[in-house]
N, C-alpha and C positions, 0 to 999 in steps of 0.2 A: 509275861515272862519271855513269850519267843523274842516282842520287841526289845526288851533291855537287852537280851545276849545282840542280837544286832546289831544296839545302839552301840555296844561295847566293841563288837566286832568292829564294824566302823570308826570308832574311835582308834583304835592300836592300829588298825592301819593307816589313818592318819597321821596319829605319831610317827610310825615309821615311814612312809614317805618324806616327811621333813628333815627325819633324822638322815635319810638316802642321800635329799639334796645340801645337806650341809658337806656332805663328805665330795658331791658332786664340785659343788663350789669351792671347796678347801685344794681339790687338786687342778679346778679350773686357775686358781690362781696361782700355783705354784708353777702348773706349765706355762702361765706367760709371765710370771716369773722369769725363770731361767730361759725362755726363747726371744725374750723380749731386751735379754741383757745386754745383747747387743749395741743398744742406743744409750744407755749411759754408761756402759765400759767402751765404747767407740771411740773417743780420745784416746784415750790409753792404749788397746790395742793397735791405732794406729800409730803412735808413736811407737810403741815396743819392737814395732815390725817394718817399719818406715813405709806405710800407706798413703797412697794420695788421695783425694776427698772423693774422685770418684769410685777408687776401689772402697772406700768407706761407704759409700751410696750404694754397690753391690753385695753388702752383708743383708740387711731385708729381704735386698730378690731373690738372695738366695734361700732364704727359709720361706719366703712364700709359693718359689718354685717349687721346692719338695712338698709343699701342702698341696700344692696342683698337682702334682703327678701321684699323689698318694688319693687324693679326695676320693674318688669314685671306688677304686679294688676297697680299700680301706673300708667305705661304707657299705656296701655288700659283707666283706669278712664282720662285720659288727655284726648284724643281721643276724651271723651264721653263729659266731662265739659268744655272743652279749659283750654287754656293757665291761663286767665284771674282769673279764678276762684282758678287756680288750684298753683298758685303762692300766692293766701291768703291763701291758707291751708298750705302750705309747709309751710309758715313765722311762721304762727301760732304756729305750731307743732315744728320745729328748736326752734324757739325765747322763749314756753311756756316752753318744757323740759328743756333748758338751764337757765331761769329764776328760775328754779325751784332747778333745779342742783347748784344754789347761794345759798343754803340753805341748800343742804342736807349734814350731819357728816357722812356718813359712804361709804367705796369705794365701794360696793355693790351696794347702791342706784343713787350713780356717774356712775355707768356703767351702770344702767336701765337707765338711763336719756339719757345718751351720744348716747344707741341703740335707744329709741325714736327718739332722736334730728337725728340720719340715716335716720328714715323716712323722715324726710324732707329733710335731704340733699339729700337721692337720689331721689325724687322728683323734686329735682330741673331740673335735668336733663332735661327729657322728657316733661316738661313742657315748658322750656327755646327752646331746639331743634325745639319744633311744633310751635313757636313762631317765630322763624331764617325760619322754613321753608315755613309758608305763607307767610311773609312779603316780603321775596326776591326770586325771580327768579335765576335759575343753575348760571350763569356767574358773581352773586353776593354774591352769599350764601355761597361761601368758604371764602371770605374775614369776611363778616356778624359773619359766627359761630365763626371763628379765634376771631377776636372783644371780642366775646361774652365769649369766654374758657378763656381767658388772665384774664376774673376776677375771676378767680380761683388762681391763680397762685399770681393776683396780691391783693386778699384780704388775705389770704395766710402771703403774705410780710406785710402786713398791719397792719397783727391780731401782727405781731412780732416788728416791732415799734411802736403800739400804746398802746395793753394791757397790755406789762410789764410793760413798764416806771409808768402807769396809777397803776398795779396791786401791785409796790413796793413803789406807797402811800396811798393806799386807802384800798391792799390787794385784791385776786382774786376773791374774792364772788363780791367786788363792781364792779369790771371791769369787770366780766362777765355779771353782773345782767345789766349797761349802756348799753353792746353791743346786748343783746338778746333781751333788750328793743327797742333800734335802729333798729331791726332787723324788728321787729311785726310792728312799726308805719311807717316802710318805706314800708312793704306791703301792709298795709291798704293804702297807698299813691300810689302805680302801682295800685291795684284795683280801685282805682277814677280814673286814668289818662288813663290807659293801656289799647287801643283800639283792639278787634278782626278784623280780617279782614273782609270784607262781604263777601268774596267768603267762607268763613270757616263755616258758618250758615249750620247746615245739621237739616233736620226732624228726629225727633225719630225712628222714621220707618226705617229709612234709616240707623242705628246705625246698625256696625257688632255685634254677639255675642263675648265673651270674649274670648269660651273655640274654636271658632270659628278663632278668630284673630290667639291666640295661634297656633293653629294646623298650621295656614298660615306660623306660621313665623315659625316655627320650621323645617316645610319641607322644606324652601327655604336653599338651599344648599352654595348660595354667603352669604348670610346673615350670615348662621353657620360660615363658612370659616371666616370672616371678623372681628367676634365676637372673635372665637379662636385666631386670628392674636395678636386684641386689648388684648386679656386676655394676653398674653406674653407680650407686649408692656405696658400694664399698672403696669404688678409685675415686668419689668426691670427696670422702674421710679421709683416705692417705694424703689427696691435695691439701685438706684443710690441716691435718698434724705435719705435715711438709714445708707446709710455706708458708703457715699464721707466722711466725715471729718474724720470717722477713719484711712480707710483707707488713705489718705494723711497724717493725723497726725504720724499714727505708722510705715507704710509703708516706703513711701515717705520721713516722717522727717522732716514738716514741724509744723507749732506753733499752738497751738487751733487755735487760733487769726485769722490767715492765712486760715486754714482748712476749719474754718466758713466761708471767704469770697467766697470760690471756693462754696459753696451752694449757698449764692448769685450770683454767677453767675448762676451756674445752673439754678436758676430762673428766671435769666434776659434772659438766652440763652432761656428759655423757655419761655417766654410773647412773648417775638420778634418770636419765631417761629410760634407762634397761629395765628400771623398775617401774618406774610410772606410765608407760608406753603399756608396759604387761598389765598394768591394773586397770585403765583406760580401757584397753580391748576386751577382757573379761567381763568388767563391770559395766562399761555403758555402751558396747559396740557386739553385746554376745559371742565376744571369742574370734568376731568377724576381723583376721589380721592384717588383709588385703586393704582394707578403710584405712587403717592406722598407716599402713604403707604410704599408701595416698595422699595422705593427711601430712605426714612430716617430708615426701617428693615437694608436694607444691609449696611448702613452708619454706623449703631449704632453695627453693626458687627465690621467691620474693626473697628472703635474705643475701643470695649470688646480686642481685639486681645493687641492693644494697650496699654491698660489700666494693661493687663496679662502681658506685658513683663517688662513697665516700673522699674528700679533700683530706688534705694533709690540715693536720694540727685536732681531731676529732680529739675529745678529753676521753681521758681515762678508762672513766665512768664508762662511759656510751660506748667506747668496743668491749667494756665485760659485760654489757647486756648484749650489744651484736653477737659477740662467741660466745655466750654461753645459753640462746638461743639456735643456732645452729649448732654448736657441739650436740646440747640435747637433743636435735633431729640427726646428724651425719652418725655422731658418734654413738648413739643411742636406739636406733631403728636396731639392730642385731637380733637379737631376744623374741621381735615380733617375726621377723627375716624364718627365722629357724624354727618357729613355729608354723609357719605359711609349708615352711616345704616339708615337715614332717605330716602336716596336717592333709597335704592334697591327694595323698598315696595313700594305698592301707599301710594299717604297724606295722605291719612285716617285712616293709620293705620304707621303714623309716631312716635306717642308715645309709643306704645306697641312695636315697634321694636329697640327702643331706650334704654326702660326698658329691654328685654329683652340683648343684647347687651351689656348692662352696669354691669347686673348679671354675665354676663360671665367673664369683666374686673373686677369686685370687686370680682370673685372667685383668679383671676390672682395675687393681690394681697395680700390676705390672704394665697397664698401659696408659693410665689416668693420668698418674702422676707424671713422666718425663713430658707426655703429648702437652699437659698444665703450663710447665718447664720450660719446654719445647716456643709455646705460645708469647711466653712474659720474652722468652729471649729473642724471638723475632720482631715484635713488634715494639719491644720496649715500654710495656706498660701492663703495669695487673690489672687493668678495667678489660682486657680482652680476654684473660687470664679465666676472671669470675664470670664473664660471660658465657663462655666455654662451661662454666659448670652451672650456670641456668641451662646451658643447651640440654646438657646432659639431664637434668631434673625434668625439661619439657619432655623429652624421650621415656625416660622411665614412668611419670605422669602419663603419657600414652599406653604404654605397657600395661602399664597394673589398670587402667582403665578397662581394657581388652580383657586382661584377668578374670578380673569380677565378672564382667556379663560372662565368658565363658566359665565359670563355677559357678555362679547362679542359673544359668543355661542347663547344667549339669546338674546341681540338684532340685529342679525342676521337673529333668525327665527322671528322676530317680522315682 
């Protein structure tokens, strides 16, 4: 009898962890939804407002800047609010600066908005993570975050068939102003539904201080390593969604047409990897997500080498397996990423190692990408280009090398 009531108990919490992370994922995609809309409303906006390609190239940094300067206080206040709470503010903040952004004439005031609407999106982060991490136990939680990162990837795709078709009858003030509104009322919809876990209840008292957390996580040495790893692995992504269809188009010699589909794959290779990356680590790596890390550094290596030597006239065929083998390592490691760094701290100080963490991947990006740029335009050629991101893979391959022995070092003397 006592085993059935257990069994049962277990069971309904079950269920309701699943039922948590659908809601988890339902708002994971909405906010890169509406943050993400920038890249298929970016014609339009620029034309409505007379932008040149470079001011078009500083809408991104600008929402990644505000995820940097939010990551770290952000992940501490999670900590301190939960999940629950902390997912109405984010919506808030996303959904209100972008509502707002439907109105404003001038690119100045488009870039304050879009660094606001940063706040939330990197919010979303740490919020989302401490949420994957109480609901699910190690042996489940790499699949769980995987789940949960793919609505990145897959609101993303979303924002690109939904908004324009929407944006080229209505114009992009009305298709942003629907989607930022969708954004806010589907918050306030996880705050009514979206349950804390009862083991996550802590007393005030019991709350770390901020400048306190910090200090923790900064001196922790895996944590650093794992951070630096992601920051290389997050700016060889943006290289690869940046410059795939030039580089195939001008390189290569393939059709816009064409060009663009190999980014959808990138992104297909990457959903399927947030997921199957998490099942990999769970099921035959014991949860171990530093391997996995590893595993798709050196992958995404040998693929840079590949990518440097390819000739012009390669078919079709053979760059949607090239990108849709490195999509699923670049674009697809995330899920493992954010389990590594929830994983190396205690729970209680899973959002602030998340924020922090994510500061270092959003430094990775704002510098990846132009230095990439920077490289094809001095030299005149992308074999130096992709070289640059073997460099970078060999670096982070050293990194997470050092990782492991230091957390196996560590639970060793445990």
């Amino acid at each position: 009898m006592y085993k059935t009531l257990e069994q049962q108990k277990h069971n309904t919490l079950q269920i309701q962890s699943w039922k948590m992370l659908g809601w988890l994922v339902s708002i994971q995609v909405l906010v890169a939804f509406v943050a993400r809309s920038y890249a298929p409303l970016g014609v339009l906006i620029g034309s409505d407002l007379s932008l040149t390609k470079a001011q078009l190239g500083l809408l991104p940094a600008a929402l990644f800047f505000g995820q940097a300067v939010i990551s770290i206080p952000v992940g501490f206040l999670t900590d301190q609010v939960g999940t629950r709470r902390m997912l109405l503010y984010l919506t808030i903040c996303l959904g209100g600066s972008f509502v707002i952004m439907s109105f404003a004439s001038s690119f100045e005031m488009v870039l304050l908005l879009i660094i606001i609407g940063g706040l939330g999106y990197g919010s979303s982060h740490p919020a989302s993570n401490r949420g994957i991490l109480y609901w699910f136990k190690g042996n489940k939680r790499g699949t769980a975050m995987g789940m949960k990162q793919m609505g990145i990837t897959a609101g993303s795709a979303l924002a690109a068939l939904v908004l324009l078709p929407v944006a080229t009858m209505w114009g992009w003030r009305s298709s942003l102003f629907i989607a930022s509104t969708l954004l806010i009322v589907s918050g306030m919809l996880v705050y009514k539904f979206y349950r804390e876990p009862t083991v996550q209840k802590r007393s005030s008292k019991d709350s770390v201080h901020f400048f306190s957390s910090l200090k923790a996580i900064v001196q922790n040495k895996g944590l650093l390593l794992v951070s630096l790893a992601a920051s290389g692995l997050h700016g060889s992504q943006t290289i690869l969604n940046t410059y795939i269809v030039i580089f195939s188009h001008e390189i290569i010699g393939l059709s816009i047409f064409l060009s663009g589909i190999l980014l959808v794959v990138s992104e297909v290779g990457g959903s399927l990897g947030r997921i199957l990356w998490g099942i990999v680590s769970d099921c035959f790596f014991n949860g171990n997500r530093l391997i996995i890390l590893l595993i798709i550094s050196i992958s995404t290596a040998c693929i840079s080498i590949i990518l440097a030597t390819l000739p012009a006239g390669v078919p079709f065929s053979v760059m949607v397996l090239i990108i849709f083998i490195i999509g699923f390592c670049l674009s697809g490691y995330n899920g493992i990423w954010m389990n590594a760094t929830t994983e190396i701290l205690p729970s209680d100080q899973a959002g602030i190692a998340s924020g922090y963490s994510i500061l270092m991947g959003s430094l990775g990006v704002m510098i990846g990408s132009p230095l990439f740029g920077a490289i094809v335009d001095k030299t005149g050629s992308f074999t130096f280009g992709w070289l640059f991101v073997f460099l970078i893979m060999a670096i982070v391959t050293v990194l997470l090398r050092i990782a492991i022995a230091i957390t196996r070092k560590g639970k060793l003397m445990k």
